[in-house]
C-alpha positions in Angstrom: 52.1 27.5 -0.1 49.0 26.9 1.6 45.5 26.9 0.1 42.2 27.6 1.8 38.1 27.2 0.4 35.9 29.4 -0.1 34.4 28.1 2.9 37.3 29.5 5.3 37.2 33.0 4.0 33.3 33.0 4.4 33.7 34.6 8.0 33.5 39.1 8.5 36.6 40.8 9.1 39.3 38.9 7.1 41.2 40.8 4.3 40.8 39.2 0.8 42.5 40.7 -1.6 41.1 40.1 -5.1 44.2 40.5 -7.6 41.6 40.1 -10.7 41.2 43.4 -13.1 39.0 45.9 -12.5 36.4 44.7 -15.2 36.3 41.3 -13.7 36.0 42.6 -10.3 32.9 45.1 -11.4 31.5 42.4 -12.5 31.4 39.9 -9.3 33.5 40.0 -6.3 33.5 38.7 -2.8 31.8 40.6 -0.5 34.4 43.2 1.3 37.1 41.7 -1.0 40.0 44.5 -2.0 41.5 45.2 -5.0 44.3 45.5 -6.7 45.4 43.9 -9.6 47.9 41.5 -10.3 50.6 44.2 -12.2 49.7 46.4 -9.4 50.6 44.6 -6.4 54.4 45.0 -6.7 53.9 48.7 -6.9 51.0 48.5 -4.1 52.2 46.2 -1.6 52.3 49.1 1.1 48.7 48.8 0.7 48.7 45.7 2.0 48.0 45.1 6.0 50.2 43.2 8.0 47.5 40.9 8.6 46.9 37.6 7.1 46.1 38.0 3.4 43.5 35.4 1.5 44.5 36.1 -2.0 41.4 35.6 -4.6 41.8 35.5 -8.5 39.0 34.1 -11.0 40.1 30.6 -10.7 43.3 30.2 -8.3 46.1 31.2 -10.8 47.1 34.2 -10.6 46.1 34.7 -7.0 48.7 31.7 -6.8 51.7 34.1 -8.0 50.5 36.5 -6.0 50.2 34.5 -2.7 54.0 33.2 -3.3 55.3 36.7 -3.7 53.7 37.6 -0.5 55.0 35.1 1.1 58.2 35.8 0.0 57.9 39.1 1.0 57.1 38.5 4.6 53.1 38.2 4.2 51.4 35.4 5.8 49.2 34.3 2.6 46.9 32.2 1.8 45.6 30.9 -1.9 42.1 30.8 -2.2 41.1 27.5 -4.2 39.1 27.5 -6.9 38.9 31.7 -6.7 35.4 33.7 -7.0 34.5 31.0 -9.7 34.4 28.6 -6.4 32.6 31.1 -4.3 30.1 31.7 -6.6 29.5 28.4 -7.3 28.8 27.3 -3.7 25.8 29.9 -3.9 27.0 32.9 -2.0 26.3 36.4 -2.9 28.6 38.3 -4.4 28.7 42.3 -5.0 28.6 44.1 -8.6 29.6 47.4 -9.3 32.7 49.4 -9.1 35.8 48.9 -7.3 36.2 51.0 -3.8 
């Protein structure tokens, strides 16, 4: 499995998918980031472009499981280190608020 930085998914137009609950995600996402939670994404993988997917969590974990059952399922995926913990921490902004 391959992992990215925050620094790679720092460009317009890429699909992050944030697999974080709702509550966390309210509270401070990446900017554009879609999501759907981790129990969900079995259910909601139709919902998922055939594009490549840069799968963000708090910390890397569960965006880890996710990024491996992607894979498995014919997604090019790609875990994002360190998850919106890292991408806050390198000082970029984040939204707050509800979920799209």
């Amino acid at each position: 499995m391959q992992e990215v930085t925050v620094d790679d998914i720092a460009h317009e137009g890429l699909f992050v998918l944030d697999v974080r609950e709702g509550q966390e995600y309210v509270e401070a996402h990446v900017p554009g980031a879609v999501l759907i939670p981790m129990g969900q994404v079995p259910a909601r993988i139709d919902e998922i472009p055939n594009v490549p997917v840069y799968v963000i969590c708090r910390s890397g974990n569960r965006s880890r499981t996710i990024t491996e059952l992607l894979l498995a399922r014919g997604f090019e995926a790609y875990n994002v280190a360190g998850g919106t913990m890292a991408w806050i921490d390198s000082g970029r902004a984040v939204n707050v608020g509800t979920a799209p």
